[in-house]
C-alpha positions in Angstrom: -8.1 -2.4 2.6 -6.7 -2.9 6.2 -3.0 -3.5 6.4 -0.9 -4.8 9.4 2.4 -3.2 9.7 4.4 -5.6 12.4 8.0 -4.0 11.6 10.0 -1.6 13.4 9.7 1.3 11.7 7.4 3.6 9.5 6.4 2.2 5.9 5.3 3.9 2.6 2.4 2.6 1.2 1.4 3.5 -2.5 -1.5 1.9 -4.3 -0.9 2.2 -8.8 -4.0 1.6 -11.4 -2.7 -1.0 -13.8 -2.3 2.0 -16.4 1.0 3.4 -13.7 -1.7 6.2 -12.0 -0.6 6.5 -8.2 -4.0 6.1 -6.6 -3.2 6.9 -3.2 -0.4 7.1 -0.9 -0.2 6.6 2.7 2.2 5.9 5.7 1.6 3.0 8.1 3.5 3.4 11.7 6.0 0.9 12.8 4.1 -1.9 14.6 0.3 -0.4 13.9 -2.6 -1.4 12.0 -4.2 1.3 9.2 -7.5 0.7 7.3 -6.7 2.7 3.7 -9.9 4.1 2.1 -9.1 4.3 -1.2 -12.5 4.8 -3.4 -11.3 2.5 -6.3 -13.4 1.2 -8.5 -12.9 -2.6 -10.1 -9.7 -3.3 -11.8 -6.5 -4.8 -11.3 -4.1 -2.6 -8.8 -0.8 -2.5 -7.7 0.5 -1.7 -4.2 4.5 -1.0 -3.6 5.7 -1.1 0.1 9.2 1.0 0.9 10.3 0.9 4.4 12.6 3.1 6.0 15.5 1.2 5.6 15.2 0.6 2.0 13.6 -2.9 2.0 10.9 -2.8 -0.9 8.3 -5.0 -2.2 5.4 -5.1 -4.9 1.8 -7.1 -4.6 -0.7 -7.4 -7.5 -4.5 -6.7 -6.0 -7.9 -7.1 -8.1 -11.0 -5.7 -6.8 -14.1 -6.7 -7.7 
């Protein structure tokens, strides 16, 4: 998965299995571009972004 960070500061990355698992957890520099290696197989996922300042959001993800 490649993700594109264009804020200003650092942001916390955590990928979830549909069943709550944390899969994996990264952190993604302000204004940088990371490629996340995550070795999941198919399934439904869920990835939760928290910045620094507190903003937050959620995105659904199915892998094939």
């Amino acid at each position: 998965m490649h993700i594109h960070n264009g804020e200003d500061e650092t942001v916390a990355i955590s990928i979830y299995e549909a069943t709550g698992r944390l899969v994996k957890q990264v952190f993604v520099e302000a204004n940088s571009d990371t490629k996340v290696n995550y070795g999941a197989s198919p399934g439904v996922y869920i990835i939760h972004l928290l910045s620094e300042s507190g903003k937050r959001a959620s995105r659904k993800m199915a892998r094939e």
